[in-house]
N, CA, C and O of each residue as an XYZ file, in Angstrom:
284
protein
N       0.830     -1.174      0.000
C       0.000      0.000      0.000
C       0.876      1.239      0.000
O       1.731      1.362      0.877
N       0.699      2.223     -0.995
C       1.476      3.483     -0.841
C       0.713      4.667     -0.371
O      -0.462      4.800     -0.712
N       1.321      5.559      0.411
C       0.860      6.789      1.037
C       0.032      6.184      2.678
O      -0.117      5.032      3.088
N      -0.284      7.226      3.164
C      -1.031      7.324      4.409
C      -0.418      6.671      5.225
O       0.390      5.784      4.948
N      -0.707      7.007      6.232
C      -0.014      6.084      7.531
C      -0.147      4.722      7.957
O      -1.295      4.278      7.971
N       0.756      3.993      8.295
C       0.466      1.916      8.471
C       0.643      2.516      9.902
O       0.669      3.665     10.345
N       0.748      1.316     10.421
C       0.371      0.961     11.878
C       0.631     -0.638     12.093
O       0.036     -1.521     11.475
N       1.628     -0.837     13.083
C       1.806     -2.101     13.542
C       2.081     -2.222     14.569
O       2.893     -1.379     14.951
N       1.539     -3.476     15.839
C       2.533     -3.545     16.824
C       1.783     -5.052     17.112
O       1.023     -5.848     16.561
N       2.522     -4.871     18.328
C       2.968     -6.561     18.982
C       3.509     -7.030     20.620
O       4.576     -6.806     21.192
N       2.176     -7.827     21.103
C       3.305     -7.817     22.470
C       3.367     -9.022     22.977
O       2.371     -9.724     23.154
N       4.603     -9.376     23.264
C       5.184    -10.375     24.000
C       6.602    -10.392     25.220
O       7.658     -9.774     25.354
N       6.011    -11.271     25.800
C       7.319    -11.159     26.806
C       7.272    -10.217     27.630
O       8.314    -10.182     28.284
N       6.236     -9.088     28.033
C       6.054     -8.320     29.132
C       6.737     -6.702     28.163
O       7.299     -5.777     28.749
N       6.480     -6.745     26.587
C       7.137     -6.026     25.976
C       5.675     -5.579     25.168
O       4.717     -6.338     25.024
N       5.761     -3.905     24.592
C       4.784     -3.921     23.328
C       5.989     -3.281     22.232
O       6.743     -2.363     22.554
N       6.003     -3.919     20.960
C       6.518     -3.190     20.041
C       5.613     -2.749     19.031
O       4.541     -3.284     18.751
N       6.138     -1.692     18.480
C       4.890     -0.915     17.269
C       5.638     -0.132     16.234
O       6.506      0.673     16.574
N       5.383     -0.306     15.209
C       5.613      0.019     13.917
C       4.939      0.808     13.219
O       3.991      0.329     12.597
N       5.334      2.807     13.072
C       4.854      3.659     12.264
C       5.229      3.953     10.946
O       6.430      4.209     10.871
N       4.553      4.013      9.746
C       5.064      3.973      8.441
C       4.321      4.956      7.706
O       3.246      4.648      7.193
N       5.002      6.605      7.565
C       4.347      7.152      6.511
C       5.117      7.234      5.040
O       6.235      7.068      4.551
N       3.728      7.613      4.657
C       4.194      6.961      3.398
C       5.385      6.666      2.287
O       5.983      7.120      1.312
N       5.263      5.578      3.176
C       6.431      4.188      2.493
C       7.752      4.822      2.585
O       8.689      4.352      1.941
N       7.941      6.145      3.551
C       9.368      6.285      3.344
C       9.933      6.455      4.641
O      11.047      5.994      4.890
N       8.927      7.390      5.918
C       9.474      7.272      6.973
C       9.011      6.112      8.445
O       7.892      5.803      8.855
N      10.042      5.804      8.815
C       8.930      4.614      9.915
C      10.006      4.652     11.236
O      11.231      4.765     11.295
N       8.885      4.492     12.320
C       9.293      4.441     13.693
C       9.304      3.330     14.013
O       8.450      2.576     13.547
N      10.142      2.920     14.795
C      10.401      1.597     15.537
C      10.454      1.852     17.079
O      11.359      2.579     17.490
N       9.504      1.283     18.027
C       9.451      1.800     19.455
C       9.329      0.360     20.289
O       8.920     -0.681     19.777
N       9.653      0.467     21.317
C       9.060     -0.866     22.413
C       9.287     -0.322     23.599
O      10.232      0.347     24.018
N       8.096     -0.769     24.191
C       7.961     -0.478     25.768
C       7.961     -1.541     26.150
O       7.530     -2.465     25.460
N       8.729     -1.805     28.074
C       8.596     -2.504     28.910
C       7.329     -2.306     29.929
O       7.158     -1.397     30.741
N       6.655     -3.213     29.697
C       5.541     -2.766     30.327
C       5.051     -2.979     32.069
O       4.033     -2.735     32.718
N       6.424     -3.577     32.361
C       6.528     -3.706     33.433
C       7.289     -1.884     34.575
O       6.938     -1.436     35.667
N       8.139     -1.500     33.776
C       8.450      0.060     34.123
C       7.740      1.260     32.961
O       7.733      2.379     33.472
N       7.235      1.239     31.724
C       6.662      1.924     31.244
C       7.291      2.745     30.334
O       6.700      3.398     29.473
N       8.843      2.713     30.568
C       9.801      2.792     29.461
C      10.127      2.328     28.622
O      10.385      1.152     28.366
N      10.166      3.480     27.911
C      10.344      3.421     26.007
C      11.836      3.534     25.418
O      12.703      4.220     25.960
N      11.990      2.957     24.520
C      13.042      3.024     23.585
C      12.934      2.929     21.701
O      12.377      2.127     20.953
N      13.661      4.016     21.486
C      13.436      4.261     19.982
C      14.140      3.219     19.331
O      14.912      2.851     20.217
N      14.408      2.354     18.115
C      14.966      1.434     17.838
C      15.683      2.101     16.062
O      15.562      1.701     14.904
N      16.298      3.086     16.619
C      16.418      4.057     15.391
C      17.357      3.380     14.061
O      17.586      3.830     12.939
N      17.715      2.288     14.637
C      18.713      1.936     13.669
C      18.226      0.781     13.060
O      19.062      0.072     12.500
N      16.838      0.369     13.044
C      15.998     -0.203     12.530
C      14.740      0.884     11.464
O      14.400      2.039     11.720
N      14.300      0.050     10.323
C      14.015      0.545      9.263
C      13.274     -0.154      8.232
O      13.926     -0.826      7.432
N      12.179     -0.109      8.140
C      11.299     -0.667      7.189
C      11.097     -2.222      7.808
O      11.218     -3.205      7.078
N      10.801     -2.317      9.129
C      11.216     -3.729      9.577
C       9.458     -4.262      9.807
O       8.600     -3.489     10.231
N       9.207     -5.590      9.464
C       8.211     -6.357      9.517
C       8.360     -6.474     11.084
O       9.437     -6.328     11.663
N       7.036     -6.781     11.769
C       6.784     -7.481     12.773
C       6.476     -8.660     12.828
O       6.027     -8.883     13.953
N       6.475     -9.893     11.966
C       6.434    -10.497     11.717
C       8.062    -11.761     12.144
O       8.201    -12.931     12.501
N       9.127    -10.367     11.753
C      10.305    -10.962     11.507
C      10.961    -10.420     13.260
O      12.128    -10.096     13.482
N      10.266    -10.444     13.897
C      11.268    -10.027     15.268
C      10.279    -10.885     16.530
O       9.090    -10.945     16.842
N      11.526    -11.444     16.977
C      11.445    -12.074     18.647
C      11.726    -11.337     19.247
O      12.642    -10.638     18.815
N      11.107    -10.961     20.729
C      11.014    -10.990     22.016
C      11.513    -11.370     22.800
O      10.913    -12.433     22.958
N      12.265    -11.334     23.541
C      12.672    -11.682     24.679
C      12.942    -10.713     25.799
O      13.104     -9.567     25.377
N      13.070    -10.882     27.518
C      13.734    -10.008     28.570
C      15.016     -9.530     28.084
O      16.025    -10.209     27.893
N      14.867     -8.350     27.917
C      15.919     -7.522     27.636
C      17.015     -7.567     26.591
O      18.219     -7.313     26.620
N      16.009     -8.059     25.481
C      16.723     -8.070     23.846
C      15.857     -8.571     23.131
O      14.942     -9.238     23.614
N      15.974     -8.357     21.918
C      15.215     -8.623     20.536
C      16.256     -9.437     19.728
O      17.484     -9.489     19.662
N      15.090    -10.109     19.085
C      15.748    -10.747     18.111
C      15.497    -10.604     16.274
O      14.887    -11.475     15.655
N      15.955     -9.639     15.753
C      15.338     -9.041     14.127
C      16.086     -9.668     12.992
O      17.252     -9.380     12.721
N      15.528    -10.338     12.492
C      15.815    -11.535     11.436
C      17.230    -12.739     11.881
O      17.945    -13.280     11.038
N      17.324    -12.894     13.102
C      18.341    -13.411     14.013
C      18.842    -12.384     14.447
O      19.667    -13.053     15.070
N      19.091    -11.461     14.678
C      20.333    -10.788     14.722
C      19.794    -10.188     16.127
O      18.617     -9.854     16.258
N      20.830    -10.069     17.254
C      20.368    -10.063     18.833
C      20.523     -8.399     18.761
O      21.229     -7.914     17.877
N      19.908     -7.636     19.625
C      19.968     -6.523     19.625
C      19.446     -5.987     21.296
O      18.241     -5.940     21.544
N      20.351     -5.655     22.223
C      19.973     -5.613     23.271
C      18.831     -4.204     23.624
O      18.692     -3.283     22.819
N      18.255     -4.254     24.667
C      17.385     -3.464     25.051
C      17.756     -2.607     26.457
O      17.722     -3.051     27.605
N      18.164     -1.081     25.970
C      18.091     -0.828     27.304
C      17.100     -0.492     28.772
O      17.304     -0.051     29.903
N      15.571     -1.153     27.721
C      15.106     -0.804     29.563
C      14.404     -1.443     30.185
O      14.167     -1.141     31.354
């Protein structure tokens, strides 16, 4: 789909992640611990499916590749 805003998210593991996409060029990558309520931007992520990322306490996992979480 091109233009307008997508919307994705996902929660597991005591985590929500969510995925903003306007059109088709800029997108946010966020996850909260929902146990303290802190957020982290995942800026060095980019056009990423939710589909393709694990969960875990205090790291992700995005197409294998481990990526720790600071909160």
């Amino acid at each position: 789909m091109e233009g307008g805003m997508q919307f994705d998210y996902t929660v597991k593991n005591g985590y929500v992640l969510w995925i903003t996409e306007a059109l088709s060029v800029y997108s946010n990558i966020s996850i909260m611990n929902l146990d303290t309520g802190k957020t982290e931007n995942l800026n060095n992520l980019h056009h990423l499916s939710i589909s393709n990322v694990d969960i875990f306490k205090g790291y992700i996992l995005v197409n294998g590749k481990k990526i720790s979480l600071t909160i």
